[in-house]
OpenMM code with the backbone's topology and positions (N, CA, C; nanometers):
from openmm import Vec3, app, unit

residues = "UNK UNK UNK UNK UNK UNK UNK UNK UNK UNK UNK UNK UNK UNK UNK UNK UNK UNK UNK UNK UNK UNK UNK UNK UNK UNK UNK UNK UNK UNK UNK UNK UNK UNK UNK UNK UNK UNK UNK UNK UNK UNK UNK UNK UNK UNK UNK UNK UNK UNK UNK UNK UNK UNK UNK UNK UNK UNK UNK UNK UNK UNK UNK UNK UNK UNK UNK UNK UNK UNK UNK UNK UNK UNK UNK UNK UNK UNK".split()
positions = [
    Vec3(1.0114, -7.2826, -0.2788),
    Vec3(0.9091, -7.2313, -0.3677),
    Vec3(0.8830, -7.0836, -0.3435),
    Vec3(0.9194, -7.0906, -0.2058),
    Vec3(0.8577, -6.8938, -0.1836),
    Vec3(0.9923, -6.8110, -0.2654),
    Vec3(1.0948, -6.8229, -0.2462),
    Vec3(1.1900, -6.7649, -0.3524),
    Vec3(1.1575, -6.7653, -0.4835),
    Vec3(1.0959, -6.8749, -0.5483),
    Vec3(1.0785, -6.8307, -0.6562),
    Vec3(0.9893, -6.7301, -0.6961),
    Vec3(0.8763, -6.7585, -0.6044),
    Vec3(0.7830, -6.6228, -0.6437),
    Vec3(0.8301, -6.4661, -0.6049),
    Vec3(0.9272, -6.4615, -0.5507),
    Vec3(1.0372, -6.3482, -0.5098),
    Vec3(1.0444, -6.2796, -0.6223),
    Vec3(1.1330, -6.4096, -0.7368),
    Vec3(1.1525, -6.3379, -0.8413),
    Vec3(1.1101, -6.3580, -0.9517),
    Vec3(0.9658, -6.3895, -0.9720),
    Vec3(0.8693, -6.4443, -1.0764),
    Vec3(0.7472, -6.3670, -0.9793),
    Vec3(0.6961, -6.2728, -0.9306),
    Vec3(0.6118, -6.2715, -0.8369),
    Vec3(0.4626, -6.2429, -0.9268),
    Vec3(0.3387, -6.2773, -0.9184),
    Vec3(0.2172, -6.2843, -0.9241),
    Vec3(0.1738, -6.1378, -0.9362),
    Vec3(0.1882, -6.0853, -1.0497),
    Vec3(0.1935, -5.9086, -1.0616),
    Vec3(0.0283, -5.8967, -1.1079),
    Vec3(-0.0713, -5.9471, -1.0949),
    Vec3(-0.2092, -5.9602, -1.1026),
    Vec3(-0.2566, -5.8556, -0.9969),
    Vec3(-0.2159, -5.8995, -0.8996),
    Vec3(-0.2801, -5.7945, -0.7891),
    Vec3(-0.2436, -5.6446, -0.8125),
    Vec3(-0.1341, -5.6013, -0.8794),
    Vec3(-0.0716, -5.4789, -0.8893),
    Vec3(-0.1579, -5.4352, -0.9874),
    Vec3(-0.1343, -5.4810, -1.1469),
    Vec3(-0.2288, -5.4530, -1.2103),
    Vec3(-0.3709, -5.4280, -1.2303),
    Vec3(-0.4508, -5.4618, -1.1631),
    Vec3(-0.5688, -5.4473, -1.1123),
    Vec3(-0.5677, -5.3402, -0.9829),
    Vec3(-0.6254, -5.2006, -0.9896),
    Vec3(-0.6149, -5.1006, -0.9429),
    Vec3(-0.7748, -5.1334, -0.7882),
    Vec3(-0.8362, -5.2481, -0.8422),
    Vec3(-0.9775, -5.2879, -0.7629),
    Vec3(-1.0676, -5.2127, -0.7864),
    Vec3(-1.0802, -5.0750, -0.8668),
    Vec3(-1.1792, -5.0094, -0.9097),
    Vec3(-1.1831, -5.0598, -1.0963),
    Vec3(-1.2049, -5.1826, -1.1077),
    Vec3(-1.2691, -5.2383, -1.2792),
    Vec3(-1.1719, -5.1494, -1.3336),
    Vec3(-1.0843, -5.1013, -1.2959),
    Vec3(-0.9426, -5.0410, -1.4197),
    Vec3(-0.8132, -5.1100, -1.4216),
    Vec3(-0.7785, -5.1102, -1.5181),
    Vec3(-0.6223, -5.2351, -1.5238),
    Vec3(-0.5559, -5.1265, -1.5238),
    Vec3(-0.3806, -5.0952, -1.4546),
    Vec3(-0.2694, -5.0104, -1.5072),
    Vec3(-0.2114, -5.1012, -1.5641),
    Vec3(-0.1610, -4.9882, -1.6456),
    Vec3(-0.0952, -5.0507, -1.7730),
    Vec3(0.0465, -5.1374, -1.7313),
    Vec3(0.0702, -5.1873, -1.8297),
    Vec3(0.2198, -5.2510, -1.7722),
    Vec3(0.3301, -5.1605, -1.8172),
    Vec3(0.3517, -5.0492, -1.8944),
    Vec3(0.3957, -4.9431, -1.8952),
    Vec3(0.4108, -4.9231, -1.7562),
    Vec3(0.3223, -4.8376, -1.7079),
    Vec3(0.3216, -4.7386, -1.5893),
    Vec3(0.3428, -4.8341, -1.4699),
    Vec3(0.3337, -4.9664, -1.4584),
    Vec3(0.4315, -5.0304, -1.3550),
    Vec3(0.5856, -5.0345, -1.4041),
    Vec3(0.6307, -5.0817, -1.5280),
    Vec3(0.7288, -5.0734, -1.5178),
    Vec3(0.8194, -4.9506, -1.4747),
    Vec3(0.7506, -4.8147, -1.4930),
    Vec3(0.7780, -4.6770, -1.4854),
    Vec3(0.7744, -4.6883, -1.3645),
    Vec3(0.6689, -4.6715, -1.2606),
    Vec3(0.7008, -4.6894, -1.1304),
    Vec3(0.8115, -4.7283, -1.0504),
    Vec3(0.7604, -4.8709, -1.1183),
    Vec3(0.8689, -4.9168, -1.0272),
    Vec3(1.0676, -4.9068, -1.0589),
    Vec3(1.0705, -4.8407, -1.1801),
    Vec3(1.2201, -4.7794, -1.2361),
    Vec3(1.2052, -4.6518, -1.1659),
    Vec3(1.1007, -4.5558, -1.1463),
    Vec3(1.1614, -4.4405, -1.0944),
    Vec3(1.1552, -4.4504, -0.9080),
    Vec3(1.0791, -4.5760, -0.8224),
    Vec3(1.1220, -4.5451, -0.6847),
    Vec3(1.2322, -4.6160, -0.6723),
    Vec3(1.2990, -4.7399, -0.7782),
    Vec3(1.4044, -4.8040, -0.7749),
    Vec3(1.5444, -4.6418, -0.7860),
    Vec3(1.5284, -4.5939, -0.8775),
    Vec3(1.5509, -4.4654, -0.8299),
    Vec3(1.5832, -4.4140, -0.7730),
    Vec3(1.4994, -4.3951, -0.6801),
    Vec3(1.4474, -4.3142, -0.5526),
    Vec3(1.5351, -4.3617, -0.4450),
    Vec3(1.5163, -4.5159, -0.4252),
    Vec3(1.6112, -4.5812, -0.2886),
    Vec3(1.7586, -4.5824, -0.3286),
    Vec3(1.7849, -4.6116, -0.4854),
    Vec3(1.9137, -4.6113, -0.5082),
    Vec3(1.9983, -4.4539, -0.4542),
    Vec3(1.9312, -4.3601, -0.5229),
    Vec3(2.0001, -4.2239, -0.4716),
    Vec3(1.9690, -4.2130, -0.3481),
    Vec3(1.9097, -4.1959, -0.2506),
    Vec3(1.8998, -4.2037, -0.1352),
    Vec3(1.9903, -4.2615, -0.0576),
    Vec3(2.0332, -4.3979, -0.0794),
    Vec3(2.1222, -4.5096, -0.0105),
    Vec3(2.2423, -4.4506, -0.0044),
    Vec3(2.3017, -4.3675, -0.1704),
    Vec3(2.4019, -4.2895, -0.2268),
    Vec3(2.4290, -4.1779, -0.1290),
    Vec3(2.3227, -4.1080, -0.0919),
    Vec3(2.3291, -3.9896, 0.0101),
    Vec3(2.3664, -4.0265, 0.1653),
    Vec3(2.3274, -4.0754, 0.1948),
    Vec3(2.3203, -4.1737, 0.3190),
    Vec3(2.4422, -4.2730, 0.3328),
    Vec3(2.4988, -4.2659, 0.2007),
    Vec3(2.6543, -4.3354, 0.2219),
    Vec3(2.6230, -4.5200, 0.2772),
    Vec3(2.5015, -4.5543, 0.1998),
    Vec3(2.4478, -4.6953, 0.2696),
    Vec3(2.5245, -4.7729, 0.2216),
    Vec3(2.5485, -4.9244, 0.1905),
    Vec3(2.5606, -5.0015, 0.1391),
    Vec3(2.4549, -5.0978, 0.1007),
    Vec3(2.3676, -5.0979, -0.0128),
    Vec3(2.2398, -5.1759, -0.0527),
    Vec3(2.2706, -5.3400, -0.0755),
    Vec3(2.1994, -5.4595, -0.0213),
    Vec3(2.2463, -5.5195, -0.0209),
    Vec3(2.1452, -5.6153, -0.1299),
    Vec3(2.0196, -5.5722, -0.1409),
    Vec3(1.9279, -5.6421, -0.2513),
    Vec3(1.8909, -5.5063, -0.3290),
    Vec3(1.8803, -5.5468, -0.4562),
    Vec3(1.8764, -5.5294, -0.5501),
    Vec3(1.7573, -5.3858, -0.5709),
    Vec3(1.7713, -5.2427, -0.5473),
    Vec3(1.6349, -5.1226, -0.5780),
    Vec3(1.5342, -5.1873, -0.6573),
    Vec3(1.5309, -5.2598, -0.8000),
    Vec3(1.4381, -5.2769, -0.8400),
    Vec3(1.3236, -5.3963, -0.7739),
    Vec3(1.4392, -5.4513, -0.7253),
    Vec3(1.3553, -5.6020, -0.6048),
    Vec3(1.3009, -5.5064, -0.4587),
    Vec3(1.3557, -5.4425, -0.4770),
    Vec3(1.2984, -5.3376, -0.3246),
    Vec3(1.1486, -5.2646, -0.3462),
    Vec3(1.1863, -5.2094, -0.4904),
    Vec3(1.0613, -5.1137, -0.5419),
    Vec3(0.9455, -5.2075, -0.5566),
    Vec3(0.9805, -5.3151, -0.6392),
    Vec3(0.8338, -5.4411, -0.6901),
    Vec3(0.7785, -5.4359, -0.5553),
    Vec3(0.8308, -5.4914, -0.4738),
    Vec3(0.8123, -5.4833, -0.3207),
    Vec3(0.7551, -5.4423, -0.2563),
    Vec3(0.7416, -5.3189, -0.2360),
    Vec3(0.7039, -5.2009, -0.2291),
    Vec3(0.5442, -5.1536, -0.2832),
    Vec3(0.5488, -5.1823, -0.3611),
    Vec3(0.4585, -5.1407, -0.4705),
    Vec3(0.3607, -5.2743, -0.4118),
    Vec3(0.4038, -5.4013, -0.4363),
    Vec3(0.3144, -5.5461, -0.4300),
    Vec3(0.2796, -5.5008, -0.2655),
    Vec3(0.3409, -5.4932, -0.1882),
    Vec3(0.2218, -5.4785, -0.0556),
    Vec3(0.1813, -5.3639, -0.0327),
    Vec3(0.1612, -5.2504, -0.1055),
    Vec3(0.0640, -5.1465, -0.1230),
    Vec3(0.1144, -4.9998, -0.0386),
    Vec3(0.2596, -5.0047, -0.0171),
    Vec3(0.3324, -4.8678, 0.0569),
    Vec3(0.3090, -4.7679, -0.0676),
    Vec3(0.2988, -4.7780, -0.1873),
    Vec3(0.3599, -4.7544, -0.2647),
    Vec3(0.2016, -4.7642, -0.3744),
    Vec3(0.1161, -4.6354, -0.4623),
    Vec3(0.0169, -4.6545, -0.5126),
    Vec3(0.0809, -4.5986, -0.6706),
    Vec3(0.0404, -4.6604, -0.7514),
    Vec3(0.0633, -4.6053, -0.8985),
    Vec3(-0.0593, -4.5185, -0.9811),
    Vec3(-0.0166, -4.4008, -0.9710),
    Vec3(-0.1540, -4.3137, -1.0281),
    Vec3(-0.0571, -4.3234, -1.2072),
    Vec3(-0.1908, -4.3578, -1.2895),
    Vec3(-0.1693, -4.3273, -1.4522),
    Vec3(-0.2195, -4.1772, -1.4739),
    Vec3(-0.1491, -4.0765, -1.5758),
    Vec3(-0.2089, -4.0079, -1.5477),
    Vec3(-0.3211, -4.0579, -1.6888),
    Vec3(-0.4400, -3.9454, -1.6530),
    Vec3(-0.5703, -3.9167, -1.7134),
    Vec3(-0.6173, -3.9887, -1.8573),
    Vec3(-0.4712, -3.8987, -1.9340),
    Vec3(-0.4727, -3.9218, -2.0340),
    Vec3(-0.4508, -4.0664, -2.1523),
    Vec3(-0.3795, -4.1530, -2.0363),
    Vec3(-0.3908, -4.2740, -2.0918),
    Vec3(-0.4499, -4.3556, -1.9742),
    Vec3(-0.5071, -4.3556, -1.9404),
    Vec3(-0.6747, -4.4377, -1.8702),
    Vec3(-0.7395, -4.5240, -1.9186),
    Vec3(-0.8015, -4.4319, -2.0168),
    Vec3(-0.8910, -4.5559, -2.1326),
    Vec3(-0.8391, -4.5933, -2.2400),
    Vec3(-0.6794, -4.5912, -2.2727),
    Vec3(-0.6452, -4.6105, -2.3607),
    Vec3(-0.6463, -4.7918, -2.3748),
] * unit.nanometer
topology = app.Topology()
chain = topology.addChain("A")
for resn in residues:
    res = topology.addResidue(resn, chain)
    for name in ("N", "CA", "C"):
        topology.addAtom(name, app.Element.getBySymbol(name[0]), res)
């Protein structure tokens, strides 16, 4: 059962910023495509071999809180 929530994971907590503001599901998906990104080129530089998946790394990341998603300003209260 814990695998499945691996890759179905409970994205409630992410969305909810704990200050009464939701981020959008936009700006997670953005997030988490640009640090998926981030580890992919990195790994590239570093000559790594990645063995799970950047975007399963980034959710990751992001779900236990290394990792904060600022929206900017302008779409806030949208």
């Amino acid at each position: 059962m814990a695998e499945n929530k691996r890759f179905n994971p409970d994205l409630r907590e992410i969305l909810h910023d704990g200050e009464a503001h939701q981020i959008s599901r936009y700006s997670l998906v953005t997030a988490t495509a640009k640090l998926a990104r981030e580890i992919s080129d990195k790994a590239a530089e570093e000559h790594e071999i990645i063995t799970e998946k950047p975007v399963s790394t980034a959710l990751d990341k992001l779900l236990s809180g290394e990792y904060e998603i600022e929206e900017p300003e302008e779409i806030k209260d949208l």
